[in-house]
C-alpha positions as CSV (number, residue, x, y, z in Angstrom):
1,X,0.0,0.0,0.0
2,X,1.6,3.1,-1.1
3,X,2.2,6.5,1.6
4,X,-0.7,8.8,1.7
5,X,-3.2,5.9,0.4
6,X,-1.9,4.2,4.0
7,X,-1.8,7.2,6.2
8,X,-5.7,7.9,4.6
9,X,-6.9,4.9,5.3
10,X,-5.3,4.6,9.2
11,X,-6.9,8.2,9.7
12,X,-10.6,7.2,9.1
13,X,-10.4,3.9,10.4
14,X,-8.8,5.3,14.0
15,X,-11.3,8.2,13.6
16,X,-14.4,5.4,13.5
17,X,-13.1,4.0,16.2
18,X,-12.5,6.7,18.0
19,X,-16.6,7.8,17.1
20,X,-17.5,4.1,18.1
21,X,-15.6,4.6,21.5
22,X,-16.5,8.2,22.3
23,X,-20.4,7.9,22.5
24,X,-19.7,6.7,26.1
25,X,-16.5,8.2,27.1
26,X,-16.8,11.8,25.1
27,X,-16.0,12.0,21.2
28,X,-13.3,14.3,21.5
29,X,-10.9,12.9,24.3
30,X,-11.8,9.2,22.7
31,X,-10.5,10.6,19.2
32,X,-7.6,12.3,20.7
33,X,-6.5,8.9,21.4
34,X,-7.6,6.8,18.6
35,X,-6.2,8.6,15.9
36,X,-2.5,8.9,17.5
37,X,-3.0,4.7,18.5
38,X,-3.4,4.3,15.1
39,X,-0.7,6.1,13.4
40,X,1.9,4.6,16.5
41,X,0.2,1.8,15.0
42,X,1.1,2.2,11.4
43,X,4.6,3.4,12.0
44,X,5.2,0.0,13.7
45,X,4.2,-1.3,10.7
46,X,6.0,0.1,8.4
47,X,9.3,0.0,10.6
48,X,8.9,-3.9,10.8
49,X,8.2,-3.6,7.1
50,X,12.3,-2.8,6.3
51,X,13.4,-3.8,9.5
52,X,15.3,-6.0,9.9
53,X,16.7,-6.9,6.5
54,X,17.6,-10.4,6.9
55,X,14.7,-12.8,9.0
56,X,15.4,-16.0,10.5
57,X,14.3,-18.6,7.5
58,X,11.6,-20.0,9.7
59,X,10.3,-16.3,10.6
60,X,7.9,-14.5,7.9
61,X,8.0,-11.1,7.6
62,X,3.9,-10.4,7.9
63,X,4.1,-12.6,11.0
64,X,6.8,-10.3,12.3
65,X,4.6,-7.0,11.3
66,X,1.3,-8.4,12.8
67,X,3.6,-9.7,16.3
68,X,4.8,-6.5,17.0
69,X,1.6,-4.5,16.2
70,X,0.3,-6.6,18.7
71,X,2.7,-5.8,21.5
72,X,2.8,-2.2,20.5
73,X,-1.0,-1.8,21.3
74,X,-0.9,-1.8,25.2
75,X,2.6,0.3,25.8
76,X,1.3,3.1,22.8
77,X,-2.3,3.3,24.6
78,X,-0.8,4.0,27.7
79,X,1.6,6.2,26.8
80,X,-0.9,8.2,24.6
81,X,-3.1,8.0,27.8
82,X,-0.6,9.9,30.0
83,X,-0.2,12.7,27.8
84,X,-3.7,13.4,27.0
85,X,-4.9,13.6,30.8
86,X,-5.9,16.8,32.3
87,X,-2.9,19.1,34.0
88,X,-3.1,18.5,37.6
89,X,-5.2,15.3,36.8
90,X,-4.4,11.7,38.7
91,X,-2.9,9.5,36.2
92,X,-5.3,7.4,34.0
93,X,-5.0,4.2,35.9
94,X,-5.9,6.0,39.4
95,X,-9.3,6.9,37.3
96,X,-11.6,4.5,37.1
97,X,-13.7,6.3,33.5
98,X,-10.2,6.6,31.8
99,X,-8.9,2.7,33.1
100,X,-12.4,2.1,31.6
101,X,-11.5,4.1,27.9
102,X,-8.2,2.8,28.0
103,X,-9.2,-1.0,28.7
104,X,-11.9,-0.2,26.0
105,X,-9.8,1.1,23.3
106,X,-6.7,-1.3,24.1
107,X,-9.2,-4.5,23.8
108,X,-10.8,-3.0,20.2
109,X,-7.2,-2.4,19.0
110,X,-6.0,-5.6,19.8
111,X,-8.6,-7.3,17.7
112,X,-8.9,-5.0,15.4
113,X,-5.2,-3.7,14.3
114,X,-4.1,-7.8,13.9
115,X,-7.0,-8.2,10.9
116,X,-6.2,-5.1,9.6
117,X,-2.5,-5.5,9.2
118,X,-3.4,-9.1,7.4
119,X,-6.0,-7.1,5.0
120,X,-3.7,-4.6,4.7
121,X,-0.7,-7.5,3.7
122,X,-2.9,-9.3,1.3
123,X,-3.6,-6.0,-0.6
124,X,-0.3,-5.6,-0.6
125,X,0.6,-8.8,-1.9
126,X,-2.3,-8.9,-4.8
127,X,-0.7,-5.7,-5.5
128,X,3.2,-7.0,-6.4
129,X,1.8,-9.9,-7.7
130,X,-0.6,-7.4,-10.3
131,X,2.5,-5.4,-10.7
132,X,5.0,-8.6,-11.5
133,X,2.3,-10.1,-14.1
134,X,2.4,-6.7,-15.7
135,X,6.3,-6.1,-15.7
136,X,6.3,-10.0,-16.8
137,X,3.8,-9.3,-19.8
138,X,5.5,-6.3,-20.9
139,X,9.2,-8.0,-20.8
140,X,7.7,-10.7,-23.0
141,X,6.0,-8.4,-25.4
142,X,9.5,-6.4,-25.9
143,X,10.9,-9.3,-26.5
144,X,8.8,-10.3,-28.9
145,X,8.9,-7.1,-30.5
146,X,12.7,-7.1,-30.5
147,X,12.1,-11.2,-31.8
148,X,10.2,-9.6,-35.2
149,X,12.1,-6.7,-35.7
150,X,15.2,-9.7,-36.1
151,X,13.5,-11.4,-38.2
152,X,12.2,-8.4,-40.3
153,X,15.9,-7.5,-40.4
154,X,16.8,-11.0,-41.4
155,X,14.3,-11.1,-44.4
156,X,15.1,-7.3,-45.9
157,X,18.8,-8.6,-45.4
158,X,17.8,-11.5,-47.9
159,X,15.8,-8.9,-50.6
160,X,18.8,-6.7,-50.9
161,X,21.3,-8.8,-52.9
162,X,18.6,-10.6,-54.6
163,X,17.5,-6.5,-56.1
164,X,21.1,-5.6,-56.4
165,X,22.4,-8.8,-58.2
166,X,19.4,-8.8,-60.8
167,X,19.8,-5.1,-61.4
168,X,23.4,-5.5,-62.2
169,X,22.5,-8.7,-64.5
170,X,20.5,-5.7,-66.5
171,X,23.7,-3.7,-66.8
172,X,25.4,-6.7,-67.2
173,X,23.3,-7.5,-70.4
174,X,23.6,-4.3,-71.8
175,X,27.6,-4.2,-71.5
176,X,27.5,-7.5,-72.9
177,X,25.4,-6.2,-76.2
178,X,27.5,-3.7,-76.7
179,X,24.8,-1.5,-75.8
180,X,25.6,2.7,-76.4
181,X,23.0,2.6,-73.6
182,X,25.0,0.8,-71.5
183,X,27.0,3.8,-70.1
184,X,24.0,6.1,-69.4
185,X,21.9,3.3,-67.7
186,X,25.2,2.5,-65.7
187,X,25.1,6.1,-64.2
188,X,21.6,5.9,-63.6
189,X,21.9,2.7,-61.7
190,X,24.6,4.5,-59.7
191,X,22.1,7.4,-59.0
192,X,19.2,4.7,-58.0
193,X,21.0,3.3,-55.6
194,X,22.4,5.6,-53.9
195,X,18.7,6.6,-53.0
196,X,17.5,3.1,-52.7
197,X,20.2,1.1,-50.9
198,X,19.8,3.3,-47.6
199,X,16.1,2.5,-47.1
200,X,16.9,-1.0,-47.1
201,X,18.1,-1.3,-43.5
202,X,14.8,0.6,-42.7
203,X,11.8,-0.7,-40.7
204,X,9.4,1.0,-42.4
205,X,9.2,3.6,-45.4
206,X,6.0,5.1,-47.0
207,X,3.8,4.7,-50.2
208,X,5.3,7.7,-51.7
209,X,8.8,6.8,-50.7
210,X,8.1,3.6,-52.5
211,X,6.7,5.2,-55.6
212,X,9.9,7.4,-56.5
213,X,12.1,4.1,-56.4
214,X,9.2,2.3,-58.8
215,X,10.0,5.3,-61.1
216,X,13.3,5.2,-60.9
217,X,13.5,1.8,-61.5
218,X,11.5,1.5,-64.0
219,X,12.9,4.6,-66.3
220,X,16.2,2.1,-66.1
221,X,14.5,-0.7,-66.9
222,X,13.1,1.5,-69.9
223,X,16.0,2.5,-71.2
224,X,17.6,-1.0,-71.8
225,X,14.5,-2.1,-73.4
226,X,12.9,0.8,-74.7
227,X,10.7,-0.5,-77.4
228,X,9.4,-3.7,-75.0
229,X,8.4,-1.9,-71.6
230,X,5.8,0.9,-70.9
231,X,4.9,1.7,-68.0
232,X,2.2,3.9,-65.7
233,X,1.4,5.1,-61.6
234,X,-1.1,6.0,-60.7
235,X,-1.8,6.4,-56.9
236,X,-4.5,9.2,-54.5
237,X,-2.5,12.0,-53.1
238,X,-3.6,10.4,-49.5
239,X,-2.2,7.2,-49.5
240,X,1.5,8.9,-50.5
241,X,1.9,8.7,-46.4
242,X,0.8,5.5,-45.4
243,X,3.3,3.1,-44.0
244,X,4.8,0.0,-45.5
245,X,7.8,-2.2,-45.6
246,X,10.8,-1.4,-47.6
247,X,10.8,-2.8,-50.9
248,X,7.2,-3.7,-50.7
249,X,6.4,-1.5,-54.0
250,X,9.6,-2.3,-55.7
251,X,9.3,-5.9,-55.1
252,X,6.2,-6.3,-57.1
253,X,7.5,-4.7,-60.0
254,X,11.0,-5.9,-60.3
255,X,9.1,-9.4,-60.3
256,X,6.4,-8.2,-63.2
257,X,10.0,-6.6,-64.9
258,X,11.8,-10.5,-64.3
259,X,8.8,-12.9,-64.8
260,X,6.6,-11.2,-67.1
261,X,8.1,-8.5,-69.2
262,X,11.3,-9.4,-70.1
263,X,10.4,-13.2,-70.8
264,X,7.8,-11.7,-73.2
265,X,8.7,-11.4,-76.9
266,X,6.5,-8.6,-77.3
267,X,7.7,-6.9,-73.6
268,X,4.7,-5.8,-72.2
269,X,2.5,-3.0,-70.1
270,X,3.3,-2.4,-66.1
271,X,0.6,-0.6,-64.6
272,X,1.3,0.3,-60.3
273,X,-2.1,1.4,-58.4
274,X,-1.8,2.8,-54.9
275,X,-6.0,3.6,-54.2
276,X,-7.3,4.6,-50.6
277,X,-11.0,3.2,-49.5
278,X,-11.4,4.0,-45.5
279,X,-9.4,2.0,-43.3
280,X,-8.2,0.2,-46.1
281,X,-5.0,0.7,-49.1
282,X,-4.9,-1.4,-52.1
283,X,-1.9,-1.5,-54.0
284,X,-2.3,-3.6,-57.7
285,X,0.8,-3.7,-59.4
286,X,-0.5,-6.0,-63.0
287,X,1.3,-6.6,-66.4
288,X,0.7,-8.0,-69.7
289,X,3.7,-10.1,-69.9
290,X,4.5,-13.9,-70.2
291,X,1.6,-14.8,-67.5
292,X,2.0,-17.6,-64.9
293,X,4.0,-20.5,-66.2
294,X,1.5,-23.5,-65.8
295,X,4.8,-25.2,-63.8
296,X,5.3,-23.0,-61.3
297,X,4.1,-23.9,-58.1
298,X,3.2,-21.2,-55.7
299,X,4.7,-18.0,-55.3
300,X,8.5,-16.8,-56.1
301,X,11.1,-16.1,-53.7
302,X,10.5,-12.3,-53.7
303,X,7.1,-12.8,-53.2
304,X,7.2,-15.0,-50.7
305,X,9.6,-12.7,-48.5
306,X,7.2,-10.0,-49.1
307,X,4.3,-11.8,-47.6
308,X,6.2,-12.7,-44.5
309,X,7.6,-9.1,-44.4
310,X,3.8,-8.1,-44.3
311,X,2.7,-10.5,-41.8
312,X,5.8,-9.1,-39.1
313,X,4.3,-5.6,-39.7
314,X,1.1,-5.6,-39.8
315,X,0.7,-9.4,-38.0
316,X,-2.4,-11.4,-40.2
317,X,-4.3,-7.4,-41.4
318,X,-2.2,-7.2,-44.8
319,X,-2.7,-9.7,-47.5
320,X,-1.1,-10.3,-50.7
321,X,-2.7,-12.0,-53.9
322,X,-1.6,-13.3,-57.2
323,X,-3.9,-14.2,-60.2
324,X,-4.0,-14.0,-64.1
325,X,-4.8,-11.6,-66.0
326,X,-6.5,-12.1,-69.6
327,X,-5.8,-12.5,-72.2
328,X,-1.9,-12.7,-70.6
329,X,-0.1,-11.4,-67.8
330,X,-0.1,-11.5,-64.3
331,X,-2.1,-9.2,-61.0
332,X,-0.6,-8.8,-57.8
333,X,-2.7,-6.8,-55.5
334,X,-1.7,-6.1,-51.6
335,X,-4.7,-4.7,-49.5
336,X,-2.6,-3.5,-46.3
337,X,-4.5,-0.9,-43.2
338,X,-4.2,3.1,-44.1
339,X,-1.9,3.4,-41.3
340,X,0.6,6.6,-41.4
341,X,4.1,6.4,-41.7
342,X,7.0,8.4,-40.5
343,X,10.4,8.9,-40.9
């Protein structure tokens, strides 16, 4: 029990006692006395409470504290009897109505101040034992915070080399061709990543954040097929804040770029949608390319890290689909909560 919620509670209870024992003895002399009884009564108790530090192993500390409340009733009574008589007075015990207040008061205290040590003791204990659970329950929950944020770390780890080797296999290709391309994309890639490879060790970035990488990318992606990719965002002003994993955005389209435009003979259309409805953000990235390969089974390795990435940060309120489009091509659509993001 805390300080003043302690000193409250021994001031009306000593005071009802005091009102109980004062309608035969006189209310103000019988107060005068009950209320310093009690607060002897809770220093003693909260003396015994830190004192001593170290108990015998077979001695409890709450039968220490309710023991020497016990003892401390008489001796405090009759102490706080001899100060309170009247100057030039006989001492309480020579008269017989104060013997009679005293003996009255002493008795009460004795059965009373016992209980209400042991009520006060289990409060107190329900109390650490509220206070432990809570201290328990929030040392797990850091922990498993601290547990996905690993994990999170562990699976962006993974995306980064997988975007960084293919883009350089685009380079790559385009050095290889003899491309006079091959120079300019080179110092765009140099430019991209600069911005992008930062934002990769980052728990969370935003919608627009995400959108001026897609660009980016894609413009180099454009340039070393120029007559095989087009391209088109489109995305409501609102939704630019909204939070999501790194590389959610970029993810998608790298893997519409990999799987389904550049496989394509023709190339092929990649349209990015970012729309806000409530609560809710849908982000569609869809192409025209190759399609699903009727072999594939399940979802790439891109994908796949996305979808766990989504489940860490927004546990099972993000999902992530994949379907066909006709007459070719592929949709992946990601409906994730409208929450904000900040840097």
């Amino acid at each position: 029990m805390a300080r003043w919620p302690r000193l409250r509670f021994t001031l009306l209870f000593s005071s009802a006692v005091g009102v109980l024992l004062g309608a035969k003895s006189g209310l103000l002399p019988m107060l005068s006395r009950a209320v310093p009884l009690g607060l002897c009564l809770m220093l003693v108790f909260g003396v015994f409470e830190q004192w001593p530090r170290r108990l015998p192993s077979w001695l409890e500390r709450w039968t220490l504290q309710v023991i020497a409340i016990a003892i401390a009733v008489p001796p405090a009574a009759a102490v706080i009897f001899a100060f309170t008589r009247l100057p030039g007075g006989p001492a309480f015990y020579h008269d017989r109505e104060n013997m009679r207040a005293f003996s009255s008061l002493t008795m009460l205290a004795l059965f009373l101040a016992p209980w209400t040590a042991l009520g006060a003791l289990v409060r107190q204990k329900e109390a650490l034992a509220r206070h432990q659970a809570l201290a328990f329950q929030l040392e797990r929950s850091e922990l498993e915070r601290q547990a996905l944020e690993a994990q999170l770390k562990l699976l962006q780890a993974q995306v980064a080399p997988h975007f960084l080797f293919n883009t350089l296999a685009n380079v790559q290709a385009l050095v290889d061709a003899g491309s006079p391309q091959a120079s300019a994309v080179l110092r765009n890639l140099i430019a991209y990543l600069r911005a992008a490879v930062p934002r990769l060790g980052e728990p969370a970035t935003t919608l627009g954040d995400e959108l001026e990488l897609v660009r980016a990318y894609l413009e180099l992606m454009q340039m070393r097929m120029p007559d095989r990719l087009e391209f088109a965002l489109q995305a409501d002003d609102a939704a630019l804040t909204l939070r999501c994993p790194p590389m959610t955005l970029l993810t998608l389209v790298e893997n519409a770029v990999r799987h389904g435009v550049d496989p394509s003979e023709e190339g092929g259309r990649i349209d990015v949608e970012v729309r806000l409805s409530g609560a809710r953000c849908l982000v569609r990235v869809s192409d025209t390319g190759a399609g699903l390969r009727p072999t594939e089974a399940g979802l790439g390795t891109g994908l796949l890290s996305l979808r766990e990435r989504l489940r860490l940060a927004f546990g099972g309120d993000a999902h992530l689909r994949v379907s066909a489009r006709q007459p070719q091509g592929v949709c992946v659509e990601i409906d994730l909560p409208a929450e904000v993001g900040g840097r």
